[in-house]
C-alpha positions as CSV (number, residue, x, y, z in Angstrom):
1,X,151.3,82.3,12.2
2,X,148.8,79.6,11.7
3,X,150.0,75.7,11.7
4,X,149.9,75.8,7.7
5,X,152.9,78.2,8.2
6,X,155.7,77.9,5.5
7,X,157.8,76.4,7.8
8,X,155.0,73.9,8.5
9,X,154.5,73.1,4.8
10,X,158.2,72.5,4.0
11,X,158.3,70.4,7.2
12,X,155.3,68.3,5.7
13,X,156.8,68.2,2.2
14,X,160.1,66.3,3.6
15,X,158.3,63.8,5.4
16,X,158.6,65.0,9.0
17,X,156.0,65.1,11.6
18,X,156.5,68.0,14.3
19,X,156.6,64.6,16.8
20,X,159.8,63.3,14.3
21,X,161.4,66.9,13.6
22,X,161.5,67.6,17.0
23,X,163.8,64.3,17.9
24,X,166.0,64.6,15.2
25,X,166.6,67.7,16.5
26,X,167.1,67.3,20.1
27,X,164.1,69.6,21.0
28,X,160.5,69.0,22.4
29,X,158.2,69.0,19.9
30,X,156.6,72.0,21.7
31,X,159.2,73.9,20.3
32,X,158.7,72.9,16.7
33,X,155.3,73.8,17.4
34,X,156.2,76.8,18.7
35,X,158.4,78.2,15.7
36,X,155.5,76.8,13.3
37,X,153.1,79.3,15.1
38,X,155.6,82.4,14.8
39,X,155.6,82.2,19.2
40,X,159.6,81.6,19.0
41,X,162.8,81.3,17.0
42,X,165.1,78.1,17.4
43,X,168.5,79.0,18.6
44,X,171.4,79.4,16.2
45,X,172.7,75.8,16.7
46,X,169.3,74.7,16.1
47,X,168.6,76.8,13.2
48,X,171.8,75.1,10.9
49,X,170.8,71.4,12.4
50,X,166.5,72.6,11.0
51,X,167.9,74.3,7.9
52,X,169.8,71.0,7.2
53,X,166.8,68.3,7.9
54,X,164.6,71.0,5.8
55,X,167.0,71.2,2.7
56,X,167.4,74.7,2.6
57,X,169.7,77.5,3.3
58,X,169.8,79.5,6.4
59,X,168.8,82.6,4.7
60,X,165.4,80.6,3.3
61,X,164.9,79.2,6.9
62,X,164.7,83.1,8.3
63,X,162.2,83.1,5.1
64,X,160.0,80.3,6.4
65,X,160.4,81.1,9.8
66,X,158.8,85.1,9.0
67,X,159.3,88.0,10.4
68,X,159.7,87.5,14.0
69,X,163.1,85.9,13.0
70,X,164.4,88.9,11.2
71,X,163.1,91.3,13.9
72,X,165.8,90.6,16.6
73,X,165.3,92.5,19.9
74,X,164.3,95.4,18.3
75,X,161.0,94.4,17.4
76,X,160.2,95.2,21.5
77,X,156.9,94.2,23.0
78,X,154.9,94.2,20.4
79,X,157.3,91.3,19.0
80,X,157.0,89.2,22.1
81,X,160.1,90.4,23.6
82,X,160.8,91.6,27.1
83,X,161.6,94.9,28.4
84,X,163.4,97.6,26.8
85,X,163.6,95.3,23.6
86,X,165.5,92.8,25.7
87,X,164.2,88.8,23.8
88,X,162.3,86.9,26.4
89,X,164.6,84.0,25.8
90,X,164.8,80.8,28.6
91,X,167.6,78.5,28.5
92,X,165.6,75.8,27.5
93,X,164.9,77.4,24.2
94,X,169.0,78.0,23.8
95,X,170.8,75.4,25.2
96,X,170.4,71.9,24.6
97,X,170.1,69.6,27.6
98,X,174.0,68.5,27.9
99,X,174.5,72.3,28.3
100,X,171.8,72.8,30.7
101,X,173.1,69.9,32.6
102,X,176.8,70.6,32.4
103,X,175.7,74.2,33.9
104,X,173.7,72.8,37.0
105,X,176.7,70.7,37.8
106,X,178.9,73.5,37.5
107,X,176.6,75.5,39.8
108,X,176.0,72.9,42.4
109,X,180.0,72.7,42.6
110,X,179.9,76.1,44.0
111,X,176.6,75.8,45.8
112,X,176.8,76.4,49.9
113,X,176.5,73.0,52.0
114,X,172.8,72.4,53.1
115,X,173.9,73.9,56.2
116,X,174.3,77.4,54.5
117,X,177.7,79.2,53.4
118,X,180.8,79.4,56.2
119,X,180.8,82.3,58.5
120,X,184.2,84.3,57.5
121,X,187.6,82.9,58.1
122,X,186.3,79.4,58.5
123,X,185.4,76.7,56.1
124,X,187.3,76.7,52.5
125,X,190.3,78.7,52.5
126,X,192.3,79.0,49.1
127,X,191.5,80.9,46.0
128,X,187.9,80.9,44.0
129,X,187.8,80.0,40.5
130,X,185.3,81.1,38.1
131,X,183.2,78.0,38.7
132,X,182.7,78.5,42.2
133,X,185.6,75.8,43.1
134,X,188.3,76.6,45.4
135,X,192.2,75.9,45.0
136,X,194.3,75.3,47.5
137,X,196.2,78.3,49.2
């Protein structure tokens, strides 16, 4: 969709620049831009925090947003998905940055020393957790 997209006019009619959406929101303003132009759809949490600045209703943000929010991985290729109707999605587009940041901590915590991972039956002994961690044995 062009920049005069509905959700670009009922951005404009409460005042908000994509530059001032965007950090009210906790997103780059690429990403306004982006949903303006019909390229993506803000994640859920997103989508109640936007409907909310915008004054409207969930159901009237899928409105303004158009079609590609109501297709869903469906849509396919054609849509801007991935393969085999799968949504090309990155993280960045679904979790905000304390999520992002709480993952890479969570995966560094598991990552091998710089030296590579133990041969087997040396190093950590004990049982893994889900996060990569070890408890004593």
């Amino acid at each position: 969709m062009p920049p005069s997209s509905a959700l670009a006019r009922r951005r404009r009619s409460r005042g908000h620049t994509q530059e001032s959406l965007a950090e009210r929101l906790g997103v780059d303003v690429s990403s306004v831009a982006r949903w303006e132009r019909g390229i993506s759809t803000p994640s859920p949490g997103v989508r109640r925090a936007l409907a909310g600045e915008l004054a409207v209703t969930l159901d009237d943000l899928a409105a303004l947003l158009g079609p590609a929010s109501a297709a869903g991985p469906a849509a396919g290729p054609a849509a801007g998905h991935g393969v085999a109707g799968e949504p090309a999605v990155l993280i960045k587009d679904i979790w905000d940055a304390a999520e992002r940041d709480d993952l890479a901590v969570r995966l560094g915590a598991g990552a091998p020393p710089a030296g590579g991972a133990p041969e087997p039956g040396e190093g950590r002994t004990g049982t893994a957790t889900p996060y990569g961690s070890y408890t004593s044995g």
